[in-house]
C-alpha positions in Angstrom: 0.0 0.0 0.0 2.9 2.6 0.9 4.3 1.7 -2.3 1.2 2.3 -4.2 1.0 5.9 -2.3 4.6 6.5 -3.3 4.0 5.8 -6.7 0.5 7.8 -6.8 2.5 11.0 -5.0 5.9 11.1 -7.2 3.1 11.0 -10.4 1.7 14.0 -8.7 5.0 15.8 -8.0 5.7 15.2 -11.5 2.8 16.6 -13.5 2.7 19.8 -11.0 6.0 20.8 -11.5 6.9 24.3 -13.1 4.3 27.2 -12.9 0.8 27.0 -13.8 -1.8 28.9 -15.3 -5.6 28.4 -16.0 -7.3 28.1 -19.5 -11.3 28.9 -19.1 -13.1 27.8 -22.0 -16.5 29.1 -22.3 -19.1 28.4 -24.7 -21.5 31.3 -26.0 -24.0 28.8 -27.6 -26.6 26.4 -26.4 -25.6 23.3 -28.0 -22.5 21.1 -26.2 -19.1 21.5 -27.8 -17.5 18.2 -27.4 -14.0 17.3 -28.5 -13.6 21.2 -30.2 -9.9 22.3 -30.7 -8.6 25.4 -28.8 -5.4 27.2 -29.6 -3.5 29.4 -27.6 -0.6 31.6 -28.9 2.7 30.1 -27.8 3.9 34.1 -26.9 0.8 33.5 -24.5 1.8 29.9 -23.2 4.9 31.5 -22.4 4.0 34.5 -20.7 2.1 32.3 -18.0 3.9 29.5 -17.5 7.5 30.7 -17.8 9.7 27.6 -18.1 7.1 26.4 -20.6 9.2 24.5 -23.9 7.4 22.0 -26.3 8.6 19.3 -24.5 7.7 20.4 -21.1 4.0 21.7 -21.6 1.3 19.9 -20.7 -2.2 20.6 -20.6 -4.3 19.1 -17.2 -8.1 18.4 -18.1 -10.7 18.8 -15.3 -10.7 15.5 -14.0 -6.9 16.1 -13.5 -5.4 13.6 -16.2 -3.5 15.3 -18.6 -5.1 15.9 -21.8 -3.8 15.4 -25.6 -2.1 18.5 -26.8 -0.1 19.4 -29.9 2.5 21.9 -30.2 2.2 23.8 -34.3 5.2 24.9 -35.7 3.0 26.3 -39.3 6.1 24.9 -41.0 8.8 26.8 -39.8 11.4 25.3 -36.5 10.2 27.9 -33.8 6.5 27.1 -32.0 3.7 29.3 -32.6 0.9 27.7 -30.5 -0.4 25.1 -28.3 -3.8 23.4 -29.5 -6.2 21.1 -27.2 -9.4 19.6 -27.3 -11.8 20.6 -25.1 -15.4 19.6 -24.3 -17.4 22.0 -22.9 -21.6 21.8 -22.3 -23.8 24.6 -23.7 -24.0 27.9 -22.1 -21.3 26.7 -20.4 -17.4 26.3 -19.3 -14.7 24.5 -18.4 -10.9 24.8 -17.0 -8.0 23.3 -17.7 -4.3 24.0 -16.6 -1.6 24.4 -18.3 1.9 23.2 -16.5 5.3 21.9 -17.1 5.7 18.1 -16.4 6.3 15.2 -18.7 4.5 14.8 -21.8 2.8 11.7 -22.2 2.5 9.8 -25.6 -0.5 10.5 -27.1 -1.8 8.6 -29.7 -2.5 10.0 -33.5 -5.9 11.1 -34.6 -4.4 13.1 -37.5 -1.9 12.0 -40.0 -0.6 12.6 -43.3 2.1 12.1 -45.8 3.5 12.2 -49.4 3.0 8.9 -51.1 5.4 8.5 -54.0 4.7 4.8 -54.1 1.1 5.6 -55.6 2.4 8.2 -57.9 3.1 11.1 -55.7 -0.6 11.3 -54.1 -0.3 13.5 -50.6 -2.9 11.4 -48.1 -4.3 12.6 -45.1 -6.5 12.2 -42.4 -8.5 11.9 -39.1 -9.9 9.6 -37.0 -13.3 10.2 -38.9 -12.4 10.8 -42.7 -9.9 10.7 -45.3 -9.1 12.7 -48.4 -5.9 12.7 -51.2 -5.1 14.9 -53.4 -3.4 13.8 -56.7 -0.1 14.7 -57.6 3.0 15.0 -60.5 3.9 11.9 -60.9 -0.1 11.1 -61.8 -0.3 13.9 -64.2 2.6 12.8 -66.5 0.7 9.4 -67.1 -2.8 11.7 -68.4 -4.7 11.5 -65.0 -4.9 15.5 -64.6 -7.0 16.5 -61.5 -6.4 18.9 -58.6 -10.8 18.3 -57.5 -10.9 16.8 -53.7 -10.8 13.0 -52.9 -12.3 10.9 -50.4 -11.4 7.8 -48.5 -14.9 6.8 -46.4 -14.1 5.2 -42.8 -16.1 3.5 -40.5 -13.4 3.2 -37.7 -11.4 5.4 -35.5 -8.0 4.1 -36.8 -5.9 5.7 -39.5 -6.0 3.8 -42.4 -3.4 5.6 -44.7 -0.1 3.6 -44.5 -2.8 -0.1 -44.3 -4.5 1.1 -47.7 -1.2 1.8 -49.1 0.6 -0.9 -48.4 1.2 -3.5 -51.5 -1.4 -5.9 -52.5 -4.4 -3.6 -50.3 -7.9 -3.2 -52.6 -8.6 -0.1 -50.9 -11.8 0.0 -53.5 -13.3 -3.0 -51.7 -14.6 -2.4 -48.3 -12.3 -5.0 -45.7 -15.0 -3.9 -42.8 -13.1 -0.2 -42.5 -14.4 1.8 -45.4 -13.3 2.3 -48.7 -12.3 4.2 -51.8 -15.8 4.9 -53.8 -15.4 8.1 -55.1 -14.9 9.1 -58.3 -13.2 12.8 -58.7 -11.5 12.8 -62.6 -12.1 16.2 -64.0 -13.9 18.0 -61.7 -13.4 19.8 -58.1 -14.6 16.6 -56.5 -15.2 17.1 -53.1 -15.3 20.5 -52.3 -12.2 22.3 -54.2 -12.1 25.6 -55.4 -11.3 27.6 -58.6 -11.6 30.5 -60.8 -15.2 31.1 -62.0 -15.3 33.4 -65.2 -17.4 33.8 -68.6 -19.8 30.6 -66.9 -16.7 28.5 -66.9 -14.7 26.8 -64.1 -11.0 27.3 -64.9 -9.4 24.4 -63.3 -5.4 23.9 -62.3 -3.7 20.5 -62.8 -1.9 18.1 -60.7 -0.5 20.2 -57.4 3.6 20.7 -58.2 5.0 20.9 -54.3 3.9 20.1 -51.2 5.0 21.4 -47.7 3.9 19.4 -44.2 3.0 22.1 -42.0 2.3 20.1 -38.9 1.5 16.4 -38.5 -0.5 14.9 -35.5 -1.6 13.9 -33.0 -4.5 16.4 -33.1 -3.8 18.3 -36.5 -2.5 17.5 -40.1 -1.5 20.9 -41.8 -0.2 21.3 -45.1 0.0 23.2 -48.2 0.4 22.4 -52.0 1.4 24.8 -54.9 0.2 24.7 -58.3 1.5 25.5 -61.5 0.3 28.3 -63.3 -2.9 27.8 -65.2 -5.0 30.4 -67.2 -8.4 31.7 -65.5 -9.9 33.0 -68.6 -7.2 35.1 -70.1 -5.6 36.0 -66.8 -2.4 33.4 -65.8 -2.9 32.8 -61.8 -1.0 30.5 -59.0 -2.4 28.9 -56.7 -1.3 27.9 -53.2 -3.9 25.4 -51.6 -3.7 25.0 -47.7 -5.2 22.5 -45.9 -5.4 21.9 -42.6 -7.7 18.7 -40.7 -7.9 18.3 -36.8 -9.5 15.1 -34.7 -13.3 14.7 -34.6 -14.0 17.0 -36.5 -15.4 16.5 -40.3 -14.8 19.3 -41.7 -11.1 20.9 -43.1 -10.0 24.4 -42.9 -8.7 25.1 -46.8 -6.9 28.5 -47.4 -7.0 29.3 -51.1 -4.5 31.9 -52.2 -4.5 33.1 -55.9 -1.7 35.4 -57.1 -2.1 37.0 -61.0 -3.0 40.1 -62.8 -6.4 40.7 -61.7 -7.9 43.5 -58.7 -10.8 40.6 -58.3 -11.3 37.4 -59.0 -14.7 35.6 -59.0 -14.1 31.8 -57.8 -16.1 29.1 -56.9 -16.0 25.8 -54.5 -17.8 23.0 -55.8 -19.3 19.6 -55.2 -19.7 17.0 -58.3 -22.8 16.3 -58.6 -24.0 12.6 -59.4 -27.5 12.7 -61.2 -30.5 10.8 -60.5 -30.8 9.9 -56.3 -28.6 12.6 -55.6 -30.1 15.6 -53.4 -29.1 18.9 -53.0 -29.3 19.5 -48.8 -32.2 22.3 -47.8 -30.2 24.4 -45.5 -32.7 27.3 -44.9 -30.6 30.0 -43.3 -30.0 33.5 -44.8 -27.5 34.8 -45.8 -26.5 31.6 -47.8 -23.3 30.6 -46.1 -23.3 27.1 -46.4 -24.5 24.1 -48.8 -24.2 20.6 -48.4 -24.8 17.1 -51.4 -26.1 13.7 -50.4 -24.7 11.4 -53.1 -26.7 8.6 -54.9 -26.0 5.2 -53.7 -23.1 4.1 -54.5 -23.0 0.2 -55.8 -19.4 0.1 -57.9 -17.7 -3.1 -56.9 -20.0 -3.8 -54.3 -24.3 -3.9 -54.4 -23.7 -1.2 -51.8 -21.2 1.4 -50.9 -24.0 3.6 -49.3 -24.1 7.6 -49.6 -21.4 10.1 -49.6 -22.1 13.3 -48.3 -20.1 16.4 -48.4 -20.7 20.1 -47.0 -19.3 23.4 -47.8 -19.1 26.3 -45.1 -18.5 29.9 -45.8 -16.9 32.9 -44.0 -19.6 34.9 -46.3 -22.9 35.0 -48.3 -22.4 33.3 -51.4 -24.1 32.3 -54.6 -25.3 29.0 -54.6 -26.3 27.2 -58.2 -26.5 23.6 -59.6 -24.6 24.2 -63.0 -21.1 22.7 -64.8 -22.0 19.3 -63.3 -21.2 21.0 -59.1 -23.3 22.1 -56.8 -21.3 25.7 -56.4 -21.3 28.6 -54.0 -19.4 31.5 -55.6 -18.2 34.7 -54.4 -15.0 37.3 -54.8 -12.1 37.5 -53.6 -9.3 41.2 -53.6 -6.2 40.1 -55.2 -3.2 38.9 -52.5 -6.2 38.4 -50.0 -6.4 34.6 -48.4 -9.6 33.4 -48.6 -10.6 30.3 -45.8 -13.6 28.2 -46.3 -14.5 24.9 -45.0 -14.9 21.7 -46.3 -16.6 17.9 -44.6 -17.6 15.0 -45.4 -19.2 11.9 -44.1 -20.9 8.4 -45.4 -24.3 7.0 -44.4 -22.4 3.4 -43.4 -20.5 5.3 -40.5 -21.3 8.1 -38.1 -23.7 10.5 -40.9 -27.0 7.6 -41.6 -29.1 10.5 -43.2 -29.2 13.5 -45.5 -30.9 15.6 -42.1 -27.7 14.2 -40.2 -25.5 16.0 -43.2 -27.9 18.9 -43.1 -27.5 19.2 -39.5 -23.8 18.6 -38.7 -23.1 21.4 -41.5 -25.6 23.9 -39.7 -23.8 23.3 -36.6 -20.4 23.8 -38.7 -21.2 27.1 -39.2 -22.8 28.1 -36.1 -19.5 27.0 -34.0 -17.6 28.9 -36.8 -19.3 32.1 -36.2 -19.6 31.7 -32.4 -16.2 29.9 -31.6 -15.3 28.7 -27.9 -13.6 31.7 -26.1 -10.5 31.0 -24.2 -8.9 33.1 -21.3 -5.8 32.4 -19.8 -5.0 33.2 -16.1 
């Protein structure tokens, strides 16, 4: 028994070591926020907790067990921030400390990676989804596509390196998920492009790639594009994407560089034909949009639904046109423009269109109302 205590107390001693300082997380809306990332500036992480380094901090959760963190370096070698997850109820808030002590181990729920073994495709994922995007080595057998893909999961674990891996039929379902959807010349899944004289002017095959950060709560990276012609204007294209754990939805930073003051562009979902159904999200302004796929029976008498939602920062245009579903809008020259991006499948945790419909309303609603974090 004393050894037990011993054990429980040095444990103890450990994780309170080093100054502390509180993180309040309060949430301004009625529904619960659960598993919702929060990110604290690492000037800020420093300025309360002083001896704080990314190898020291740790992040107590209030049941006092230390909870996943992730320190994000946005692709450079000094930190920037510290993220969480935190779950807090409606109307509601919770604290957590942040100390030094010893960092545990925490297992991945965000991953991914340049696959030059399957012709240059960069992978990634969560614990809910998966997506690739197709790259050089592709294009310079004829595939040319730079639309969105999807990988549909039905489990928690990350699939990436298993699907890879040689002799794998990620088009079957093994009881995981599977590769169902079909992107070729289109924006897929979500993507965005130039949207002049009624056309979509779409790039080719990304060029580069940079990992920004890589687990175990966020995947962040970026890819650049060759120049392509929007019209009769030559633009570049840097594409960043960034996915953290239970969450459907990816931020994606589109930043177009040319000879233009404004350029009209659109993000877009491929639409399927007959079964397919446009999502009635009845909110205005038009922010969001959403597609519940037909059912999907290649290689197998049933694949189920896809389902894919797009959130916007601002009103957009919404039409059915081009073979998308597309919400349009402007964007000033040399001015970032972040949207968001999700998907699910009716075989895992999305069964019905209204469960689509519903997670993307809630999308938005967190987006415009996020968690608000002070730090004592």
């Amino acid at each position: 028994m004393r050894k037990i205590f011993l054990l429980v107390a040095a444990a103890a001693l450990l994780m309170s070591c080093g100054g502390g300082a509180k993180v309040k997380v309060s949430n301004p809306l009625k529904i619960a926020r659960t598993d919702e990332t929060v990110e604290i500036s690492w000037q800020e992480v420093q300025s309360k907790v002083s001896d704080a380094t990314p190898e020291n901090i740790v992040v107590i959760a209030p049941d006092g067990t230390q909870q996943p963190s992730q320190v994000i370096y946005n692709g450079g070698t000094e930190p920037q921030a510290l993220i969480f997850q935190a779950t807090v109820p409606g109307n509601g808030s919770e604290t957590y400390t942040l100390q030094t002590g010893r960092r545990e181990t925490y297992p991945a729920q965000a991953f991914g990676r340049f696959v030059p073994e399957r012709m240059d495709d960069f992978a990634w994922e969560n614990n809910l989804i998966a997506h690739r995007m197709y790259g050089p080595a592709l294009e310079a057998t004829g595939e040319i596509s730079n639309g969105i893909d999807i990988w549909l999961k039905r489990t928690d674990s990350l699939i990436i390196d298993k699907w890879y891996a040689p002799g794998f039929n990620y088009h079957a379902d093994h009881g995981e998920g599977l590769d169902c959807y079909k992107v070729g010349r289109t924006l897929g899944a979500g993507a965005m492009a130039p949207y002049a004289k009624d056309s979509l002017w779409l790039g080719n095959n990304y060029i580069r790639y940079k990992v920004l950060d890589n687990g175990p709560i966020r995947i962040a990276f970026q890819l650049d594009y060759a120049p392509f012609l929007a019209d009769t204007v030559l633009v570049t294209e840097r594409r960043t994407i960034s996915l953290d754990a239970n969450t459907h939805f990816n931020r994606i930073t589109e930043e177009y560089a040319g000879d233009f003051d404004n350029l009209k562009v659109a993000a877009g979902i491929v639409t399927r034909g007959a079964g397919g159904k446009v999502l009635d999200i009845l909110n205005k302004p038009i922010k969001m949009v959403g597609y519940w796929e037909p059912l999907n029976t290649d290689n197998e008498p049933d694949n189920g639904h896809t389902t894919i939602g797009l959130v916007f920062p601002c009103e957009i245009k919404v039409e059915t046109r081009l073979g998308h579903l597309l919400g349009s809008t402007t964007i000033p020259q040399g001015k970032p423009f972040t949207y968001q991006m999700g998907a699910g499948w009716s075989k895992s945790d999305v069964p019905t269109p209204e469960a689509m419909t519903q997670l993307i309303f809630d999308q938005s609603l967190k987006s415009e109302n996020p968690l608000i974090v002070t730090v004592k």
